[in-house]
C-alpha positions as CSV (number, residue, x, y, z in Angstrom):
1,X,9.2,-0.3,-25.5
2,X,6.3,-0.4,-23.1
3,X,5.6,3.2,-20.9
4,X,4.0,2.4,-17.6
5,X,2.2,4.8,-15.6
6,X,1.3,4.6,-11.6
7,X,4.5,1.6,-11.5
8,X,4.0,2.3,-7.5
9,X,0.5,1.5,-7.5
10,X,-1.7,-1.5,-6.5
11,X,-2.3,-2.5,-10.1
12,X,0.8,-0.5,-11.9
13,X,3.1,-2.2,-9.6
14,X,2.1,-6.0,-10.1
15,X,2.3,-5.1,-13.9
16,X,5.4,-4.1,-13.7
17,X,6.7,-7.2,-11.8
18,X,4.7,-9.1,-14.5
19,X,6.5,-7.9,-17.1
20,X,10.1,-7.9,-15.9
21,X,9.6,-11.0,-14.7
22,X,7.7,-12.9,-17.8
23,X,10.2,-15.3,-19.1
24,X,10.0,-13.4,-22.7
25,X,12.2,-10.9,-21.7
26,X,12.3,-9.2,-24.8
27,X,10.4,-5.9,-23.8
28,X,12.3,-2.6,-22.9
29,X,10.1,-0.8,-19.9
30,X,10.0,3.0,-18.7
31,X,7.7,4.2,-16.3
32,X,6.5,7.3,-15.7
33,X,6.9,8.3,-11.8
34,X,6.5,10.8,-9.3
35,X,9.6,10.0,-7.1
36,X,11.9,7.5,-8.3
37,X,13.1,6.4,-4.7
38,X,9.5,4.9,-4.1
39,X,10.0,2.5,-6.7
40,X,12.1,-0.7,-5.2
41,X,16.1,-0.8,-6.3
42,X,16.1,-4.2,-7.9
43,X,12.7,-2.7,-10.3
44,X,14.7,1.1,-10.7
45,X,17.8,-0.7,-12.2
46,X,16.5,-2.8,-14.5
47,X,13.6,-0.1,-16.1
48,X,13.5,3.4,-17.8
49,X,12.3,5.8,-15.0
50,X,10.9,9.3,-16.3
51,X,10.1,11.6,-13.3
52,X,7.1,13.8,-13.4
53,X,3.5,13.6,-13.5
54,X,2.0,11.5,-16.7
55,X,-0.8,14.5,-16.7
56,X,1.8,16.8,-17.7
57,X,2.7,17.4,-21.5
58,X,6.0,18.1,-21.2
59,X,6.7,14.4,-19.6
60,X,4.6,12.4,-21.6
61,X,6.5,13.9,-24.4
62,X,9.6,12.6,-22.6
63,X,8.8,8.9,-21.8
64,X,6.5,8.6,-25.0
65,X,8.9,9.3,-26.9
66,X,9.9,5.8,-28.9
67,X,7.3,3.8,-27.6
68,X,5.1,1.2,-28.9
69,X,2.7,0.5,-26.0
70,X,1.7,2.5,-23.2
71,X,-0.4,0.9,-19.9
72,X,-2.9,4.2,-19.3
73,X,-4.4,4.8,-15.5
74,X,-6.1,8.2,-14.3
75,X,-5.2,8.7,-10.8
76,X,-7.9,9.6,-8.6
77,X,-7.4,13.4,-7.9
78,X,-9.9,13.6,-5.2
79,X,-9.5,17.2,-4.8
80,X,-10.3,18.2,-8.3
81,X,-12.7,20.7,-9.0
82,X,-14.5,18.2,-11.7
83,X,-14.6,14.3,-12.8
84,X,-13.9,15.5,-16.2
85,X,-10.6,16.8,-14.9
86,X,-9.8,13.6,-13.1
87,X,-10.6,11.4,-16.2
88,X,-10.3,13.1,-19.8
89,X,-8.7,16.4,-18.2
90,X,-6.1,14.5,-17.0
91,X,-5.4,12.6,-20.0
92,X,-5.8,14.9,-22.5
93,X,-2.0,15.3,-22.7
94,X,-1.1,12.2,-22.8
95,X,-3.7,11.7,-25.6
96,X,-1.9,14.2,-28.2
97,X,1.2,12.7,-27.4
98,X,0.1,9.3,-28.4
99,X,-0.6,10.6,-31.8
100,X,2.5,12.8,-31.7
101,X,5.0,9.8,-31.0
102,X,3.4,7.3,-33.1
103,X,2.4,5.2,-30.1
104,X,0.2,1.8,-31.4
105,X,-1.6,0.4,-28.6
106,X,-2.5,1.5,-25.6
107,X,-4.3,-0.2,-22.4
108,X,-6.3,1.6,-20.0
109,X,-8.0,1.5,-16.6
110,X,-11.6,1.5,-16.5
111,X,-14.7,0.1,-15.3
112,X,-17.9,-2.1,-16.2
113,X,-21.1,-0.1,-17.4
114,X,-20.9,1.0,-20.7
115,X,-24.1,-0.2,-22.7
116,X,-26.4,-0.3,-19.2
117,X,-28.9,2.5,-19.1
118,X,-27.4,4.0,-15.8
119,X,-24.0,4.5,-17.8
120,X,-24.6,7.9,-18.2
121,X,-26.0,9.0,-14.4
122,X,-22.9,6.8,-12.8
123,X,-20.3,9.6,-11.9
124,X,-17.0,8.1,-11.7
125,X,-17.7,5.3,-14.4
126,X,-19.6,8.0,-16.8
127,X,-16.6,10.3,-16.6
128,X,-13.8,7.2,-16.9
129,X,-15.7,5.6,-19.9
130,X,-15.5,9.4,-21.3
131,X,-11.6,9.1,-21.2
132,X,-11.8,5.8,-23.0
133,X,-13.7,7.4,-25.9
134,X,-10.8,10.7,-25.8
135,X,-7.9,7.6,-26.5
136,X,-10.0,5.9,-28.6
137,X,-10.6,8.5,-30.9
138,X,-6.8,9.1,-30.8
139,X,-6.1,6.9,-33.6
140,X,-4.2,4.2,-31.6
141,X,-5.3,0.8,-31.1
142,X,-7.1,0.7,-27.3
143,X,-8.7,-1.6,-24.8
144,X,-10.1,-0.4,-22.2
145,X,-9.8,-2.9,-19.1
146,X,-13.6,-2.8,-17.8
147,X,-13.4,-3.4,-14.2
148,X,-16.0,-4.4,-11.2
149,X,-15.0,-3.0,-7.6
150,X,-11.8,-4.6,-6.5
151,X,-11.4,-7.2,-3.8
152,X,-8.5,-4.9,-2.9
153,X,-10.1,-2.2,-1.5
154,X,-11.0,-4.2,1.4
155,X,-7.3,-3.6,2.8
156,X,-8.4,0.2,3.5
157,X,-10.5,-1.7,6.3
158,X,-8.2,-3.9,7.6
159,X,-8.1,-2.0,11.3
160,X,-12.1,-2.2,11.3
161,X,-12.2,-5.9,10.4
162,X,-9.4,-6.5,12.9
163,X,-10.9,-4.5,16.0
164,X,-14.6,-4.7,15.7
165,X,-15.3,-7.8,12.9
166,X,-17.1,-5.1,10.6
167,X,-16.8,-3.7,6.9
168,X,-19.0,-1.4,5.6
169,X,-20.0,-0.5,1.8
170,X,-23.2,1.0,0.2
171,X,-24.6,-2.2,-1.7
172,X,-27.4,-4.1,-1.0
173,X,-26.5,-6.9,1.6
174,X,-28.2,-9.8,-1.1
175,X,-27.3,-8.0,-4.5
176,X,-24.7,-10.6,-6.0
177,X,-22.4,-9.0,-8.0
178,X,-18.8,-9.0,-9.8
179,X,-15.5,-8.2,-7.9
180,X,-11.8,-8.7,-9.2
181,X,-8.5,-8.7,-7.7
182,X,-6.1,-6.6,-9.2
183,X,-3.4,-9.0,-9.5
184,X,-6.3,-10.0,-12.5
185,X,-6.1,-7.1,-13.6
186,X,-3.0,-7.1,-13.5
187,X,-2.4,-10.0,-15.9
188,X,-5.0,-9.6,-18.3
189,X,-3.4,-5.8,-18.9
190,X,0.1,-7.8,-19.3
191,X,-1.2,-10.2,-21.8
192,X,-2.4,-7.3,-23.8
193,X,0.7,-5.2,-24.1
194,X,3.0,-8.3,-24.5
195,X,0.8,-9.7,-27.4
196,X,-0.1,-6.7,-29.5
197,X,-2.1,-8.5,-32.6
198,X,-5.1,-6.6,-31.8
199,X,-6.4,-3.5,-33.6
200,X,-9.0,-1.2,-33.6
201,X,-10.7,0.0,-30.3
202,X,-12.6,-2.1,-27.5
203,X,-13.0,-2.7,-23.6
204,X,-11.7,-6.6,-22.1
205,X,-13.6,-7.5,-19.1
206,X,-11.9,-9.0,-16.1
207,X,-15.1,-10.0,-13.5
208,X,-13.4,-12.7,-11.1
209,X,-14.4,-16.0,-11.5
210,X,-18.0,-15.1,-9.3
211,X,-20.6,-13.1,-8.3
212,X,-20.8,-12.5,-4.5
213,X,-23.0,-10.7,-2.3
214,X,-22.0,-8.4,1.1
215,X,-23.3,-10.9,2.9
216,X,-21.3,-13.7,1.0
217,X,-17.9,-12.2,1.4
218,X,-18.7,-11.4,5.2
219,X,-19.3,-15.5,5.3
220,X,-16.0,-15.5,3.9
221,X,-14.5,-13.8,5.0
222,X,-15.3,-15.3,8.8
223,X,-14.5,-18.9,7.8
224,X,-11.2,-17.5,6.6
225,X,-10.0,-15.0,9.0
226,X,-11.4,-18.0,11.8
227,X,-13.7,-15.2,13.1
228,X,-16.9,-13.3,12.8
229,X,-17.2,-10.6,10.0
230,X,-20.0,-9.2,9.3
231,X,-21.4,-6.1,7.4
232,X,-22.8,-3.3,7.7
233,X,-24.4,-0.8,5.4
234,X,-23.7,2.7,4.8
235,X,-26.5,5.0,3.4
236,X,-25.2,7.0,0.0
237,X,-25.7,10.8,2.4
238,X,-23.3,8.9,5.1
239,X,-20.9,8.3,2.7
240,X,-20.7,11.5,1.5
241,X,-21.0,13.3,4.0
242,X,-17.6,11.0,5.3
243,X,-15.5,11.8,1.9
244,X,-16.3,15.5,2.6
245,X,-15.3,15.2,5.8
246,X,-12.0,13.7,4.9
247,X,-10.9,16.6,2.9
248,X,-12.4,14.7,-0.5
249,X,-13.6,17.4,-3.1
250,X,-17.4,17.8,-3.2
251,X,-17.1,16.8,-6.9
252,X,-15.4,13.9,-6.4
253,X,-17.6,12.7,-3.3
254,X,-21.0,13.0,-5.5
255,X,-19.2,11.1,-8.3
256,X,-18.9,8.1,-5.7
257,X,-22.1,8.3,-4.6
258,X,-23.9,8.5,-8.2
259,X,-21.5,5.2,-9.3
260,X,-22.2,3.5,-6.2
261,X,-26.1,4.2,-6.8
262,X,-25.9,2.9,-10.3
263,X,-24.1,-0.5,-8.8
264,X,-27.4,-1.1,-6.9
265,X,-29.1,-0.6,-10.4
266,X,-27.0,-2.5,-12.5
267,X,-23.9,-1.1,-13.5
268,X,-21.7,-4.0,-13.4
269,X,-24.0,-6.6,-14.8
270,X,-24.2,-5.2,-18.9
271,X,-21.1,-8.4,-19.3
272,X,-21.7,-12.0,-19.3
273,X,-19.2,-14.2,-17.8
274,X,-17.0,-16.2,-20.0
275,X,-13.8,-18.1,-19.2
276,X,-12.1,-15.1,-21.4
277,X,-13.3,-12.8,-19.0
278,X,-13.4,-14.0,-15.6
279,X,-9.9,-13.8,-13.6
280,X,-8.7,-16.5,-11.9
281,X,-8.5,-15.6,-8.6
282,X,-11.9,-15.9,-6.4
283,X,-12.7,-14.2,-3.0
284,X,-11.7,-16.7,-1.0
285,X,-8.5,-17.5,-2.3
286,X,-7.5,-13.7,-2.2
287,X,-8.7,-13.5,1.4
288,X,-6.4,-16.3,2.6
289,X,-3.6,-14.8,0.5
290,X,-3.9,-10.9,1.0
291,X,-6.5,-10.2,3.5
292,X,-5.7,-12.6,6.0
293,X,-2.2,-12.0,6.4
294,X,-3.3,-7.9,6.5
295,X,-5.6,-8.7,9.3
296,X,-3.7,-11.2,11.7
297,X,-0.4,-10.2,10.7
């Protein structure tokens, strides 16, 4: 029995298609869900579906309950009054009830940093790599998926890249760096709960198969989408100042900005690239694939 958690979300979702659909078959699945009717019919009849929130004792009692494997994410409350209640707070739960039901292994969410001298001044990171040491020190087997920024995020500027030709981060146009799809993440998470050899506690990179820079994926990006892209910076205070705006807690909002800082200073690069870590789909093949039907339609 595998529990998944977010099943409805960007990376939950493709796992769960992974797994039902991997020609092994032999894997019951439950997943842990909010509402049930968001999940698509042919998924809900052929899975376990436990409604409530996986932050909550009571259900992760319920769907924990028999389980040898659990795929972990912290949603991002971005209305919580503190990172630690959006990462270990969140979990801590679900962490007791791993002990309590004998649960094995478990695979989490997570990001790239730890080891780098700016893991501890990078908000977001600092506070998730804190709610891989609460499951690690569970008892149960963990990895930790150690993730760059995702390719994916760039669908939350699809209108922008469509109407004006812009996107807009906080990074240095020239600093290369690592980004992955979560379709990568995706796999590598259902390789780990389908072969469950390993022991002990650890993180699993998944980089992409390259290090771009903003200006790189703008080029891109253009030669993709058949027209000009290009980017445009955002100071830290702007972007702030824009999560606030948006109703985002003021917790939350410095937490972007200090792991968004840290990027610039190194955050992702503590990992060498190795065919073990690097997923196999680059930029340009997600763009023609995801972002170009997004933007063109």
């Amino acid at each position: 029995m595998i529990v998944i958690t977010t099943p409805t979300g960007d990376i939950g979702s493709r796992l769960l298609t992974d797994l039902l659909d991997h020609p092994s078959g032999g894997e019951d699945l439950r997943v842990i869900v909010r509402d049930p009717a968001k999940l698509p019919d042919a998924v809900r009849t052929r899975v376990d579906v436990v409604t409530g929130s996986h932050g909550d004792a009571d259900t992760v009692d319920r769907a924990f309950a028999g389980a040898d494997a659990v795929f972990w994410v912290a949603p991002p409350d971005r209305r919580a009054a503190s990172l630690e209640a959006v990462y270990s707070g969140f979990t801590r739960a679900a962490a007791r009830a791993f002990t309590d039901h004998g649960v094995s292994h478990v695979v989490g969410v997570s990001a790239l940093g730890r080891g780098t001298p700016v893991a501890d001044r990078a908000g977001l990171v600092t506070a998730s790599l804190a709610m891989d040491d609460l499951i690690a020190g569970t008892g149960v087997a963990y990895r930790a998926l150690a993730n760059p920024s995702f390719m994916d995020n760039l669908l939350r500027q699809v209108e922008s890249i469509r109407e004006a030709g812009v996107f807009t981060d906080t990074a240095a146009p020239d600093r290369k760096a690592p980004t992955a799809a979560t379709r990568d993440i995706a796999a590598a998470a259902a390789g780990l709960l389908l072969d469950r050899s390993w022991t002990g506690t650890g993180s699993v990179a998944v980089l992409g198969p390259e290090d771009l820079s903003q200006l790189d994926m703008a080029r891109i990006m253009s030669e993709v989408l058949g027209k000009p892209v290009r980017y445009q910076r955002q100071s830290l205070e702007d972007l702030r100042s824009d999560m606030v705006g948006w109703g985002v807690a003021p917790a939350f909002a410095d937490g972007m900005v200090e792991m968004m800082s840290a990027k610039d200073e190194g955050l992702d690069a503590g990992v060498p690239r190795t065919p073990e870590t690097a997923g196999s789909t680059t930029f340009r093949q997600w763009c023609g694939e995801v972002l170009r039907p997004a933007v063109l339609g």
